[in-house]
C-alpha positions as CSV (number, residue, x, y, z in Angstrom):
1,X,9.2,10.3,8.1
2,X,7.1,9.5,4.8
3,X,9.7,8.3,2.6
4,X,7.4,7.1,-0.8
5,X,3.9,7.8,-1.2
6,X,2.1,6.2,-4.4
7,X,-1.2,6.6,-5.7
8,X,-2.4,4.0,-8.0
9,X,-5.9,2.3,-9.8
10,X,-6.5,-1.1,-7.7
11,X,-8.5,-2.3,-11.0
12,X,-5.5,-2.8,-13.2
13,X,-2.4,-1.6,-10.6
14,X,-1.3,1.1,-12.6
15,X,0.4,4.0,-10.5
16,X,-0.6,7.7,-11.1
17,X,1.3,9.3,-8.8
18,X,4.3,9.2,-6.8
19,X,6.4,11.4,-4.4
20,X,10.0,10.4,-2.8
21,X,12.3,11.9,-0.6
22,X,15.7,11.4,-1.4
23,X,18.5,12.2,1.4
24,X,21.7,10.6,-0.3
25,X,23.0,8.4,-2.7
26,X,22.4,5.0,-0.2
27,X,18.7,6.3,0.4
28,X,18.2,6.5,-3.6
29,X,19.5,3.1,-4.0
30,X,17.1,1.3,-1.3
31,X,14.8,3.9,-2.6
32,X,14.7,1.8,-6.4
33,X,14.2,-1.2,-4.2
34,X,11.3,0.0,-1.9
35,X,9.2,1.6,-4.8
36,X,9.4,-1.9,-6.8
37,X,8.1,-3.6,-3.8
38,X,5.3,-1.3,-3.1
39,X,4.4,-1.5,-7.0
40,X,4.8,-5.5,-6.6
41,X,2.3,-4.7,-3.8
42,X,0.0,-2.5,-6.3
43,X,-0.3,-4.9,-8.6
44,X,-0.7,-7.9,-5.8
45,X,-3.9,-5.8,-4.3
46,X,-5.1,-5.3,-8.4
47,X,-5.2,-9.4,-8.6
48,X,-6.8,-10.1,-5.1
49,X,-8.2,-7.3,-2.6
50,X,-6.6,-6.0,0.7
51,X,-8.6,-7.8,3.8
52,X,-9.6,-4.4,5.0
53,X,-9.0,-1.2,3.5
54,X,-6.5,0.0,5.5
55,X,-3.6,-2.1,5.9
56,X,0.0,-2.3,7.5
57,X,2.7,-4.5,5.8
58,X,6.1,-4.4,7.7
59,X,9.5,-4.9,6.0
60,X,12.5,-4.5,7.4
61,X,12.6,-1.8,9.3
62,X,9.8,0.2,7.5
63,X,6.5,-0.2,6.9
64,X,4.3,0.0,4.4
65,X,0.7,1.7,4.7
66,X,-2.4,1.2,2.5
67,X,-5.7,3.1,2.2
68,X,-7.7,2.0,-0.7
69,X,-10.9,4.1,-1.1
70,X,-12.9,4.5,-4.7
71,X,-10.8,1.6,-6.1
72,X,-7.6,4.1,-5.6
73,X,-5.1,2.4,-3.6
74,X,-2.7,5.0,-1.5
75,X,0.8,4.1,0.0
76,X,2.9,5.0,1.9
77,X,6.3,3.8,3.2
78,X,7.9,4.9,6.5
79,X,10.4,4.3,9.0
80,X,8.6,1.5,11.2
81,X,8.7,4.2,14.1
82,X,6.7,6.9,12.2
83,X,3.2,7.1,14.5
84,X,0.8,4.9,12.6
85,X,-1.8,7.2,12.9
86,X,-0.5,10.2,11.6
87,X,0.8,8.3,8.5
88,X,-3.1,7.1,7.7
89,X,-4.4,10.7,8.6
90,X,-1.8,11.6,5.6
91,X,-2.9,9.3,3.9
92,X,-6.4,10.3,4.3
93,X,-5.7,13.9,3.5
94,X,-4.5,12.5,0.2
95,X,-7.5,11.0,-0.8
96,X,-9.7,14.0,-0.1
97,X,-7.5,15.9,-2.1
98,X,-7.6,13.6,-5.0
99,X,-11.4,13.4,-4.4
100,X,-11.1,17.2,-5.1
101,X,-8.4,17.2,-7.8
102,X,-11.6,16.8,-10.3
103,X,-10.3,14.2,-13.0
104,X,-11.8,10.9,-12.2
105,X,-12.5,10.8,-15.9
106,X,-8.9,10.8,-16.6
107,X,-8.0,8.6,-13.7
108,X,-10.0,5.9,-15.1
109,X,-8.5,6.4,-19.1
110,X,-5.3,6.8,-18.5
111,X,-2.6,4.3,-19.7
112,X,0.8,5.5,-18.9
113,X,2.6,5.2,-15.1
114,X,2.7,8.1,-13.2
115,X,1.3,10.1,-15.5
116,X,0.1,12.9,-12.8
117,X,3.0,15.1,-12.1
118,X,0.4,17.8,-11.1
119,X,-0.7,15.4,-8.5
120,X,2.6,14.4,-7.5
121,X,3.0,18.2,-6.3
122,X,-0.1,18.2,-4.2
123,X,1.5,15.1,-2.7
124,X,4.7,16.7,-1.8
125,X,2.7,20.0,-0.3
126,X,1.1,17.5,2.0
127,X,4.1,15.1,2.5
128,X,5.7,18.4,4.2
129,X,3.1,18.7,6.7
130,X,3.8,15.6,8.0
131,X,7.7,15.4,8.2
132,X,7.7,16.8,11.7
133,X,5.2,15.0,14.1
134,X,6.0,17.7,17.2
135,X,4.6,20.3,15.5
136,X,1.2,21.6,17.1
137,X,-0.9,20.3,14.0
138,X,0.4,16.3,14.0
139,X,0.1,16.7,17.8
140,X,-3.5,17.6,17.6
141,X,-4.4,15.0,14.8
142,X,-2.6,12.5,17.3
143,X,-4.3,13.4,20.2
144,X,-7.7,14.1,18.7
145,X,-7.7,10.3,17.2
146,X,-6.6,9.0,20.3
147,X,-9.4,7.9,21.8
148,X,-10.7,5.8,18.8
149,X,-8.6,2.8,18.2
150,X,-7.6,2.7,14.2
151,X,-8.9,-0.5,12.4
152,X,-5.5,-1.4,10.9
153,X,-4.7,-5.4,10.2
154,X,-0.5,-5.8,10.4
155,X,1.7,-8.5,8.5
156,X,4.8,-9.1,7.3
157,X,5.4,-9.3,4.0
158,X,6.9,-12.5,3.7
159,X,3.7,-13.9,5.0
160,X,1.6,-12.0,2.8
161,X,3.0,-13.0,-0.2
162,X,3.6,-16.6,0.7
163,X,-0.1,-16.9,1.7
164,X,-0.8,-15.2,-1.4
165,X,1.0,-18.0,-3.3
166,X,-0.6,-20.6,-1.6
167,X,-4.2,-19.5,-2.7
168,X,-3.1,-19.0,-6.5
169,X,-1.7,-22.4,-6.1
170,X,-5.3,-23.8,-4.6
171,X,-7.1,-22.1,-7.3
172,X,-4.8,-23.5,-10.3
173,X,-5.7,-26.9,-9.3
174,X,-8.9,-26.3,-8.7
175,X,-9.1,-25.6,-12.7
176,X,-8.2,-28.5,-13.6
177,X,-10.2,-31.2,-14.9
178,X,-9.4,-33.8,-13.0
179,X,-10.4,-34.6,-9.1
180,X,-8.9,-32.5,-7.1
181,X,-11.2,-30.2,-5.1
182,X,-9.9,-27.4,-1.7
183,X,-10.1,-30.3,0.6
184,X,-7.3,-31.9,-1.4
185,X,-5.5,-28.6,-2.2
186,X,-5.3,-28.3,1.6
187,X,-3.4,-31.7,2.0
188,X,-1.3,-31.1,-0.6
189,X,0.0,-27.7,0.9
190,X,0.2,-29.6,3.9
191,X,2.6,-32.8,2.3
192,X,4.5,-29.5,0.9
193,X,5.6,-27.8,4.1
194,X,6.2,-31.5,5.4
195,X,9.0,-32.4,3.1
């Protein structure tokens, strides 16, 4: 089941949108943890871009998915045993509907955090299509995609954000002004994991 689905600008990593499903009070607490790590994420992918455009980043026993298309990032955070799939054919369905919502002037002025409460309807209308994936339609979308394999790089996030760590620390000594170039930087990660 989709659990959080945000919508946000990859330029700056501010989120529009947002829809959650809340089933009781110990799914709204590690709900407020979830959404801070996939707006962590959000404003990760606004500093340095996702490898591909669709992405997989596992945590715990969920997963986070990511489709960025027009510099609009989507995710989406399900149980790890929610088809993969389906979630990024939901995920696509967002994005055409957001391609047809009509405000891209707005999109790219506004300043305030989930600002599009209009939006975050549409996204619960199409969140609701996808909680079941035996009905006939998710069946369909499932088997109709089947055949083509979906281009969808997987990590952890542990490693994501440790390897993201590493290559701001390469690129702070780089700008410094003294001798130290990537070949170094390399060695000095290396003496790092050594002690």
């Amino acid at each position: 089941m989709v659990k959080l689905t945000i919508v946000g600008r990859v330029e700056d990593g501010l989120p529009l949108a947002q829809d959650q499903t809340y089933v009781n009070q110990q799914d709204n607490v590690s709900f407020l943890f979830y959404k801070e790590q996939a707006e962590l994420l959000l404003k990760q992918i606004s500093k340095n871009p996702l490898l591909r455009p669709k992405m997989t980043i596992l945590l715990d026993h969920h997963s986070f998915h990511f489709l960025v298309e027009k510099k609009i990032c989507y995710i989406a955070l399900s149980d790890s045993s929610y088809p993969r799939k389906l979630l990024f054919h939901y995920l696509q369905d967002l994005q055409k509907e957001l391609d047809n919502f009509g405000e891209t002037t707005l999109i790219q002025t506004t300043s305030k955090p989930y600002s599009f409460v209009r939006f975050s309807k549409i996204i619960g209308r199409i969140r609701k299509q996808y909680m079941d994936t035996r009905t006939q339609a998710n069946l369909s979308k499932l088997n109709a995609s089947r055949k083509q394999e979906l281009d969808v790089v997987t990590e952890h996030l542990n490693d994501l954000m440790q390897r993201r760590q590493l290559s701001g620390y390469c690129v702070k000594m780089d700008t410094r002004d003294d001798h130290y170039s990537r070949y170094s930087c390399y060695f000095q990660i290396k003496l790092d994991y050594d002690r």
